[in-house]
C-alpha positions as CSV (number, residue, x, y, z in Angstrom):
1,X,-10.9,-13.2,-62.8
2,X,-7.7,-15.2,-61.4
3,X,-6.3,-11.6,-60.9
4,X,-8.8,-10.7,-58.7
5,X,-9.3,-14.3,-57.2
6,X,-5.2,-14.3,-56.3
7,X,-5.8,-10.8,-54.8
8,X,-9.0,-11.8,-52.7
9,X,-6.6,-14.8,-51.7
10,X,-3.7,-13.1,-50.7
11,X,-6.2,-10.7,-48.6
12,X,-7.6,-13.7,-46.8
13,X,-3.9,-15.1,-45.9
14,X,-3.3,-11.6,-44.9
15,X,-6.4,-11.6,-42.8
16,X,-5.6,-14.8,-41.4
17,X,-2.3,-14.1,-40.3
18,X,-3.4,-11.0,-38.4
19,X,-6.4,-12.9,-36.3
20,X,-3.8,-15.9,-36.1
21,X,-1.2,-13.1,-34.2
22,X,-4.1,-11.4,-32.2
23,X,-5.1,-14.7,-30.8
24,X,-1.4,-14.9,-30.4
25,X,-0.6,-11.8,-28.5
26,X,-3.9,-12.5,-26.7
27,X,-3.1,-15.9,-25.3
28,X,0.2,-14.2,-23.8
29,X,-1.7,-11.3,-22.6
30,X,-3.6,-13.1,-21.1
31,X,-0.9,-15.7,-19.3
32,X,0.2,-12.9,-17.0
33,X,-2.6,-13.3,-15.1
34,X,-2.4,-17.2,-14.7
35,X,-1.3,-18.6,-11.4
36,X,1.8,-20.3,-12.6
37,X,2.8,-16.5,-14.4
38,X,1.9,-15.1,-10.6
39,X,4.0,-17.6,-8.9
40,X,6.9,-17.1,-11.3
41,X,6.8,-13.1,-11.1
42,X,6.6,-13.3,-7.2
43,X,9.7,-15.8,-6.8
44,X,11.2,-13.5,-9.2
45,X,10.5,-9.8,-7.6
46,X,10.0,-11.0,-4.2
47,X,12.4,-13.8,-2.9
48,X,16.0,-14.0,-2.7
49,X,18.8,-16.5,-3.0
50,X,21.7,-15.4,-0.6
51,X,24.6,-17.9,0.5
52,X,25.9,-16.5,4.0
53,X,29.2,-17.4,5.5
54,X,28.2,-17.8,10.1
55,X,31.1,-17.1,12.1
56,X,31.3,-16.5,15.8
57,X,32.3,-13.5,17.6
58,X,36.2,-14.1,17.1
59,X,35.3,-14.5,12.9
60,X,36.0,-17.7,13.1
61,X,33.5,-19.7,10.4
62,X,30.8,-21.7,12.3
63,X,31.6,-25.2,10.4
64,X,29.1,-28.2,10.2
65,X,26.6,-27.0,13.2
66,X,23.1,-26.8,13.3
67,X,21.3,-23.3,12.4
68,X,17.7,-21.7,12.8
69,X,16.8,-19.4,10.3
70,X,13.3,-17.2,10.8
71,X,11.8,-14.0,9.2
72,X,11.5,-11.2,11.4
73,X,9.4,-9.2,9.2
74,X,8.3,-8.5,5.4
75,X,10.4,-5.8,3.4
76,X,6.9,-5.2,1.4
77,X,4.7,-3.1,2.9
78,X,1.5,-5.1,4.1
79,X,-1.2,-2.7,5.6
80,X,-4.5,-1.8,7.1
81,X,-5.9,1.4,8.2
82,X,-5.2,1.6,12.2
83,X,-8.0,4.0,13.3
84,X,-9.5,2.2,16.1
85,X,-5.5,1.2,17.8
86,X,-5.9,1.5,21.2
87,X,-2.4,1.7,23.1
88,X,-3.7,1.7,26.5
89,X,-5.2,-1.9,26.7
90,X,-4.7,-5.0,25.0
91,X,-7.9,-5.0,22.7
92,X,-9.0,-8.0,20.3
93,X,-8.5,-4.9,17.4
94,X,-4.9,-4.8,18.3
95,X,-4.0,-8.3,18.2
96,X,-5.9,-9.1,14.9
97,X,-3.8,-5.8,13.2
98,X,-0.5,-6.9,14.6
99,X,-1.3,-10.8,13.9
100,X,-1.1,-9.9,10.2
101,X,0.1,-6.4,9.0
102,X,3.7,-4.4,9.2
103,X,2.3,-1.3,7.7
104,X,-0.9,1.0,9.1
105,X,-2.3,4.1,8.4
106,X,-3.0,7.0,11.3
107,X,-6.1,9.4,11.0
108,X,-4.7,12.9,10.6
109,X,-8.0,14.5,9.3
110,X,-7.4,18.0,10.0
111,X,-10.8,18.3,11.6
112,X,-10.7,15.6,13.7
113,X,-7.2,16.2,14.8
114,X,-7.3,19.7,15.4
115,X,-10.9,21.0,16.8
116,X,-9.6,24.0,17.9
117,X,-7.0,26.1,17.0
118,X,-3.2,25.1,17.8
119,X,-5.0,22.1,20.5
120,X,-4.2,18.8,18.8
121,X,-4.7,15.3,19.4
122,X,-1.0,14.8,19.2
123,X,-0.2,12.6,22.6
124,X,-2.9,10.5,21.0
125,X,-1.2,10.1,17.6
126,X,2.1,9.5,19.5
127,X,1.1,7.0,21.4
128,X,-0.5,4.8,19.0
129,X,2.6,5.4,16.5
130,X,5.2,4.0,20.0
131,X,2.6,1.3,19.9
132,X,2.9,0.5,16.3
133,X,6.8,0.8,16.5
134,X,6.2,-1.9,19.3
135,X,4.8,-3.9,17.4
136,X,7.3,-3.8,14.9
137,X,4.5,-1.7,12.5
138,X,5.2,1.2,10.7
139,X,2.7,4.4,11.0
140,X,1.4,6.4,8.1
141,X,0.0,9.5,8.9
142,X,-3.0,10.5,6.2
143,X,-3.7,12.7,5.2
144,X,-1.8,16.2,5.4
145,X,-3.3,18.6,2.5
146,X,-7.0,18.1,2.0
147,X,-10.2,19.5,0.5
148,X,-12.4,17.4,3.1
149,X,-12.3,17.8,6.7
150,X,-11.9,20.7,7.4
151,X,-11.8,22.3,10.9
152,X,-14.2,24.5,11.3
153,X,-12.6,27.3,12.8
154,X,-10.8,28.2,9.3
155,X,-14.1,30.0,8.3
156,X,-13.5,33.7,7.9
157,X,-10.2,33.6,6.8
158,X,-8.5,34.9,3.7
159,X,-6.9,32.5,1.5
160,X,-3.5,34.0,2.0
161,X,-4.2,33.0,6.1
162,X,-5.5,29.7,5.0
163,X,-2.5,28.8,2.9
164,X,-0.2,30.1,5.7
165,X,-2.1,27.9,8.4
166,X,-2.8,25.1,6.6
167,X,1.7,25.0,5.4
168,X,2.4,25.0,8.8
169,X,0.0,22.2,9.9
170,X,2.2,20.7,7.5
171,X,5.4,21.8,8.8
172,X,4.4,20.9,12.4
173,X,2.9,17.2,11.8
174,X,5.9,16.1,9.5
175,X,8.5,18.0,12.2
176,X,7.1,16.8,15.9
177,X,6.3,13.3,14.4
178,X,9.8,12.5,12.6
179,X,11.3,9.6,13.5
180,X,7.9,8.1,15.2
181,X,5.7,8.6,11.7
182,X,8.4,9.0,8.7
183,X,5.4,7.8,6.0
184,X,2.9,10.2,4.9
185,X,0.3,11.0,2.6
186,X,0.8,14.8,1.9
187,X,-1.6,15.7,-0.5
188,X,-5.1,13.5,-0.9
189,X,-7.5,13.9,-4.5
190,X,-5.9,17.2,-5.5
191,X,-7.8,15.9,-9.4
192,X,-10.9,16.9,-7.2
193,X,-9.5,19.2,-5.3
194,X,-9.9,23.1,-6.9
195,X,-13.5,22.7,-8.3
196,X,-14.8,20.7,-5.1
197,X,-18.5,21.4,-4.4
198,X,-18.6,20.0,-1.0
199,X,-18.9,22.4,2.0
200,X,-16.8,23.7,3.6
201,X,-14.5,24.6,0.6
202,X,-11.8,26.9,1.8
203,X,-8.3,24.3,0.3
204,X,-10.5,24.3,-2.6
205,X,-10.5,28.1,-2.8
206,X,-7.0,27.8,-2.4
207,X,-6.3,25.4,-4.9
208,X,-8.5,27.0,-7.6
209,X,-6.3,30.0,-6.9
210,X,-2.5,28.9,-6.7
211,X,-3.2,25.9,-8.9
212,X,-2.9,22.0,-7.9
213,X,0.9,21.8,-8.6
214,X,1.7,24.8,-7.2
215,X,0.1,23.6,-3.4
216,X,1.5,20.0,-3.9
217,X,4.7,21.2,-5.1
218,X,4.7,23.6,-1.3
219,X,3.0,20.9,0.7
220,X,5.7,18.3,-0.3
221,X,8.6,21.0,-0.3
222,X,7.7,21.8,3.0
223,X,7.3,17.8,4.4
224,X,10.9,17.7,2.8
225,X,12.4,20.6,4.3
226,X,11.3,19.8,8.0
227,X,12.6,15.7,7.6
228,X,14.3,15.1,5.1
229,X,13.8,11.2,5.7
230,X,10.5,11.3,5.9
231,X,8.5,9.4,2.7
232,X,6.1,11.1,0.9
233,X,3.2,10.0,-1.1
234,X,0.8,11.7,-3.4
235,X,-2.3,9.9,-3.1
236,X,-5.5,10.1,-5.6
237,X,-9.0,7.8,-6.3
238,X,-8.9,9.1,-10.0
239,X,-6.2,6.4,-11.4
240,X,-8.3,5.1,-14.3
241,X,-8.4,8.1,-16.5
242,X,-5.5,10.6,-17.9
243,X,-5.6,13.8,-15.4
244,X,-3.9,11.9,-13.0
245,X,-0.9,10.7,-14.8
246,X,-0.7,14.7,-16.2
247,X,-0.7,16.0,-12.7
248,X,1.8,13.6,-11.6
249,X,4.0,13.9,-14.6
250,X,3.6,18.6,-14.5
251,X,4.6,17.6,-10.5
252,X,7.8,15.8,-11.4
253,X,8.2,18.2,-13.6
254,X,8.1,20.8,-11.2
255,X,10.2,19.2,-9.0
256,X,7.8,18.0,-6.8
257,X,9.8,15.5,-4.2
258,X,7.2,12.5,-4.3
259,X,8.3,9.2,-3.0
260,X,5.0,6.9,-4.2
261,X,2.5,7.1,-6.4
262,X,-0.5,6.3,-4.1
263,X,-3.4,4.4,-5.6
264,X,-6.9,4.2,-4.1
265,X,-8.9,1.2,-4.8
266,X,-12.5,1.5,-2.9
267,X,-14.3,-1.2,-5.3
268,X,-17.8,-0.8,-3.3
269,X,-19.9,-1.5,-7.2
270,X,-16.7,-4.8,-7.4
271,X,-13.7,-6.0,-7.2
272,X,-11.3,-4.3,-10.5
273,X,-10.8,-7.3,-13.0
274,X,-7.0,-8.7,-13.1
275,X,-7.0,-7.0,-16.5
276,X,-7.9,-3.5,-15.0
277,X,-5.6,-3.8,-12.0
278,X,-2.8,-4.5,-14.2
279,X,-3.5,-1.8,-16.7
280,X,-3.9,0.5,-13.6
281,X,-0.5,-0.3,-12.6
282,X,1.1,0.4,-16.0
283,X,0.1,3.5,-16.3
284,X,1.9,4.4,-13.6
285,X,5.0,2.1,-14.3
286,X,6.7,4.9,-16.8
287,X,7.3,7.5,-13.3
288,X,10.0,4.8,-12.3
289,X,8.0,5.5,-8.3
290,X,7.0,2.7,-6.4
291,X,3.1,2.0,-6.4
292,X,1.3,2.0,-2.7
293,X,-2.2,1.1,-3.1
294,X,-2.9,2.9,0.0
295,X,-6.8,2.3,0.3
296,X,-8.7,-1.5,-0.2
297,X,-12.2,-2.2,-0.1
298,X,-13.3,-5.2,-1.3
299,X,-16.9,-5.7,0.4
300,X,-18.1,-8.6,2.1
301,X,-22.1,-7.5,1.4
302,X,-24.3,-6.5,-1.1
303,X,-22.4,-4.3,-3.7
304,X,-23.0,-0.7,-4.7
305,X,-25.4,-0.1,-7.7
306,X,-23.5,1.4,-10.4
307,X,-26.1,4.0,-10.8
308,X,-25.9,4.9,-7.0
309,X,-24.1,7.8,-7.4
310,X,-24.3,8.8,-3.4
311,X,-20.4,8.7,-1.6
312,X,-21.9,10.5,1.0
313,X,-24.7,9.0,2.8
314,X,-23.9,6.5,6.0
315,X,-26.2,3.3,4.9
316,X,-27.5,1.9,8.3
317,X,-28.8,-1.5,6.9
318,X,-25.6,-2.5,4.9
319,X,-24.4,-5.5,6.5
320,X,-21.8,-8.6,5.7
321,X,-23.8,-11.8,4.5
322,X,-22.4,-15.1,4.2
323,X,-22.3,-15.1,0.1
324,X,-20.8,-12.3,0.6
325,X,-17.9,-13.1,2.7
326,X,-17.4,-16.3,0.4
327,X,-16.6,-13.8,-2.2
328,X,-14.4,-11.3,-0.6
329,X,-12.3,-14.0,0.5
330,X,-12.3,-15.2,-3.0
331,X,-11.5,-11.5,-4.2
332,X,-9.0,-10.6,-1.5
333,X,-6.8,-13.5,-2.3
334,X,-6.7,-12.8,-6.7
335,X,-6.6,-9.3,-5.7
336,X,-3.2,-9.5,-3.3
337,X,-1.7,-12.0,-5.4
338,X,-1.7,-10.1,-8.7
339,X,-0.3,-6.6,-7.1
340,X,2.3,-8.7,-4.9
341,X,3.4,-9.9,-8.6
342,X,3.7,-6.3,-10.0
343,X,7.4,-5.3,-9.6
344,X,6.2,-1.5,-9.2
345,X,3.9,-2.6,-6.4
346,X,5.6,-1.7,-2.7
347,X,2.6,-1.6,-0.6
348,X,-0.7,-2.5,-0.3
349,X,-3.2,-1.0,2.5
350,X,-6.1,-2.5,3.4
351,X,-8.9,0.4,4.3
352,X,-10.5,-1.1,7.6
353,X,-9.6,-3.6,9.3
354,X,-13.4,-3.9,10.9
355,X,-17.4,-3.0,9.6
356,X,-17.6,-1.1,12.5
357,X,-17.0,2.4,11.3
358,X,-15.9,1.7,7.7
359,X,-16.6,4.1,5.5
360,X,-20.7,4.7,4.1
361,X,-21.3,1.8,6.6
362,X,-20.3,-0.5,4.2
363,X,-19.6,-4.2,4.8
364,X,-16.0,-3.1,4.5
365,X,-13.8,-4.8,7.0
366,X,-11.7,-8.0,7.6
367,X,-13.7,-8.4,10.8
368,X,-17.4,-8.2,11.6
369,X,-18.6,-5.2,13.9
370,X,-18.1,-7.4,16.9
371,X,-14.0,-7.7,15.9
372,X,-15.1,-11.7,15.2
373,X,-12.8,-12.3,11.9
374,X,-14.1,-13.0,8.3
375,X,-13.0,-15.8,6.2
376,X,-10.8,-12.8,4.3
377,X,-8.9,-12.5,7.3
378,X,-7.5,-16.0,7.8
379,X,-7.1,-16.2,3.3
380,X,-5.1,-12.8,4.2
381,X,-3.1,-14.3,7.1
382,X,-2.3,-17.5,5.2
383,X,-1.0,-15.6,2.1
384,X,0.9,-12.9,3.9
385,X,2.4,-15.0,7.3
386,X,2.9,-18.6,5.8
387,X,2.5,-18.4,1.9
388,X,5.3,-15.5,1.3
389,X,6.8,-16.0,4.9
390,X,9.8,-18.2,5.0
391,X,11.2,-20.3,8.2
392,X,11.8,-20.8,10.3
393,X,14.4,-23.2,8.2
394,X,16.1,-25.8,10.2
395,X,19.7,-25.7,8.6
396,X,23.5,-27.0,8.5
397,X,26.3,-25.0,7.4
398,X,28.9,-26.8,5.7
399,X,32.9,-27.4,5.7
400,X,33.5,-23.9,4.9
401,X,30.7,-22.2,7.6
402,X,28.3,-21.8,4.9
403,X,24.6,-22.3,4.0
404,X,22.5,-21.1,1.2
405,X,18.6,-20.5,1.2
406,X,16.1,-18.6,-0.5
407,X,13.6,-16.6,0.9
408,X,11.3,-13.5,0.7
409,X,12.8,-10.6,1.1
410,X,12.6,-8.7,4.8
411,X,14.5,-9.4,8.2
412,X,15.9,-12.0,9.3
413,X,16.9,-13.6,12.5
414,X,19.8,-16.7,13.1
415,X,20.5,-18.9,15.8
416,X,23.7,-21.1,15.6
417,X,25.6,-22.6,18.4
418,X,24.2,-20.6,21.1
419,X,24.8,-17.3,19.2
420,X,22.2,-15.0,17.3
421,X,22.5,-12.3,14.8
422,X,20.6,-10.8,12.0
423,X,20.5,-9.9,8.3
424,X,18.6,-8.7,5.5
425,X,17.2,-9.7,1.7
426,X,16.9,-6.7,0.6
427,X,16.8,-7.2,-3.1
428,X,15.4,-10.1,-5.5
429,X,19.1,-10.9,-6.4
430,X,21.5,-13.6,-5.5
431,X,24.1,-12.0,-2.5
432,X,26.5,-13.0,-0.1
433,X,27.0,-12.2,3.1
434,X,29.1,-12.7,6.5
435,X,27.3,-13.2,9.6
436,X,28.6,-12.9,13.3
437,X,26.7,-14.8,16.0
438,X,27.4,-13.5,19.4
């Protein structure tokens, strides 16, 4: 009887010990995603502390003078899809994109782009990637290789003429663009790619045939080959499960040049928990590639029926309510700060910046139809151009011709004594540096 009274004992403290460390591990599981643990990881991945040493044009050290410090622009990549840019006129659209984001993505849908055969929309593209340079943006062409989208006029031919055409749409895009669009997304949902049952389905043909890693592995070689500065994503909406992570890793493996690991994130049924977010982003973390979460939604409407299974249909009725804002602002603000947090994060793309147009007609924008802004927008604004902006800083450098400051990390700009120069924080470490004002 005591025997078996010391054993049931000893299984209890046993027992009790393990729930006492699961509550454990839980209650610093679940401090990541607490605002003082988001705070902390953003000062720590996303600010620096740099003492710099002003001198004017002779290199003579600027000593006890007044100096202006002010970002110039965001190293991390803040985007929005810029379909509706409009170079030719100063639109409402343009303003609100420039107001906020550094970063936008340019439609190269192969159908849209190119109707007909070797006639492109490539002035158009051009233009609006000058304008985004302008604006001190940088363009993203998206997508390169896909199974949608189609033109039409690739009906007829053999796969061995579809792989050459479509290669050398590749080739031509990444060649006659380089230097105004250096950011692509090569190839788009190759997990759905080769057993695709949407018409037409001639890339799908193809990539039943060759195999996914085998067209990635050429559509990425040849982006490489024709600039070689050019930065290449492979971008997918499957990140929850294990195929994409396998097709990644067999592409690495393969030598497969990819620059990003691009993450879609269209939450039309809800907004991913913080949990889910985070464990998206591990997944990814053991590639050692930067994250770009190339595609948001967060709606500002009804949401999506889980059992609604229907990503094709255009809903005519769906429309932004006021409950519905109040959330997405709510959602846009936990969403941004947790991935800004992530160290693996690089980029984050908001999908469109207005209703009008988004995708199934879905409440989907940071503006209404008419371009008037949501609450989301200003949240947005607030986090991205005052919360993690720094300056301008009204300084003083000292006996030496030096002053210290921390900020986040981008360009900056500084006025002292009637000279200006510039610098960078480029990495969330303490660094000095000598600058000339001229």
């Amino acid at each position: 009887m005591k025997k078996y009274q010391v054993l049931t004992f000893s299984r209890l403290l046993i027992l009790n010990s393990l729930l006492c460390f699961s509550a454990v591990v839980q209650a610093v599981d679940n401090d990541i995603f607490s605002d003082a643990a988001i705070e902390k990881r953003i000062r720590q991945y996303r600010t620096a502390e740099v003492s710099l040493l002003i001198m004017d044009s002779n290199g003579n050290p600027l000593t006890n003078v007044p100096a202006t410090i002010r970002q110039i622009r965001h190293k991390f990549l803040f985007g929005c899809g810029g379909f509706g840019i409009d170079p030719q006129n100063d639109t409402e659209y343009n303003r609100r994109l420039a107001e906020i984001f550094n970063y936008t993505t340019l439609a190269f849908y192969w159908k849209g782009y190119e109707q007909t055969n070797r006639i492109t929309l490539f002035d158009e593209r051009l233009s609006q990637a000058r304008w985004c340079l302008e604006h001190n943006i940088i363009p993203k062409g998206h997508p390169l290789c896909w199974h949608q989208q189609e033109p039409d006029w690739l009906a007829g031919k053999t796969l061995e003429e579809i792989y050459s055409l479509l290669i050398g749409r590749v080739k031509r895009e990444v060649r006659d663009f380089a230097g105004a669009i250096d950011f692509w997304d090569v190839v788009n949902e190759a997990i759905k790619m080769p057993d695709c049952p949407l018409e037409p389905n001639n890339i799908t043909r193809l990539c039943a045939k060759i195999g996914r890693v085998e067209l990635i592995k050429e559509a990425f070689t040849a982006a490489r080959r024709e600039n070689p500065n050019a930065f290449l994503i492979l971008n997918d909406f499957m990140v929850g499960g294990e195929e994409y992570p396998k097709l990644i890793e067999q592409c690495l493996k393969a030598g497969v040049p990819i620059d990003a690991i691009g993450i879609q994130s269209h939450m039309h049924t809800g907004r991913w928990s913080c949990r889910t977010t985070w464990e998206y982003c591990q997944k990814y973390v053991k590639f050692n590639k930067p994250l770009h979460f190339t595609e948001i939604t967060i709606l500002s409407g009804r949401l999506q029926s889980k059992d609604d299974e229907d990503w094709e249909t255009e809903r005519t009725d769906w429309i932004t309510t006021k409950e519905g804002e109040a959330r997405q602002t709510k959602e846009v603000i936990e969403f941004y700060r947790l991935l800004f947090s992530h160290p693996s994060v690089e980029a984050i793309t908001w999908w469109h910046l207005r209703d009008l147009h988004a995708w199934l007609g879905a409440p989907a924008g940071l503006l209404r139809k008419d371009t008037t802004p949501k609450p989301a927008y200003y949240a947005l604004k607030k986090l991205i151009k005052k919360d993690w902006w720094t300056g301008p800083l009204e300084l003083k450098t000292d006996d030496t011709g030096h002053l210290k400051f921390r900020g986040f990390l981008g360009d900056y700009s500084i006025e002292c004594s009637g000279g200006y120069g510039k610098f960078k924080l480029d990495k969330p470490q303490y660094s000095e540096q000598s600058i000339s004002v001229n």
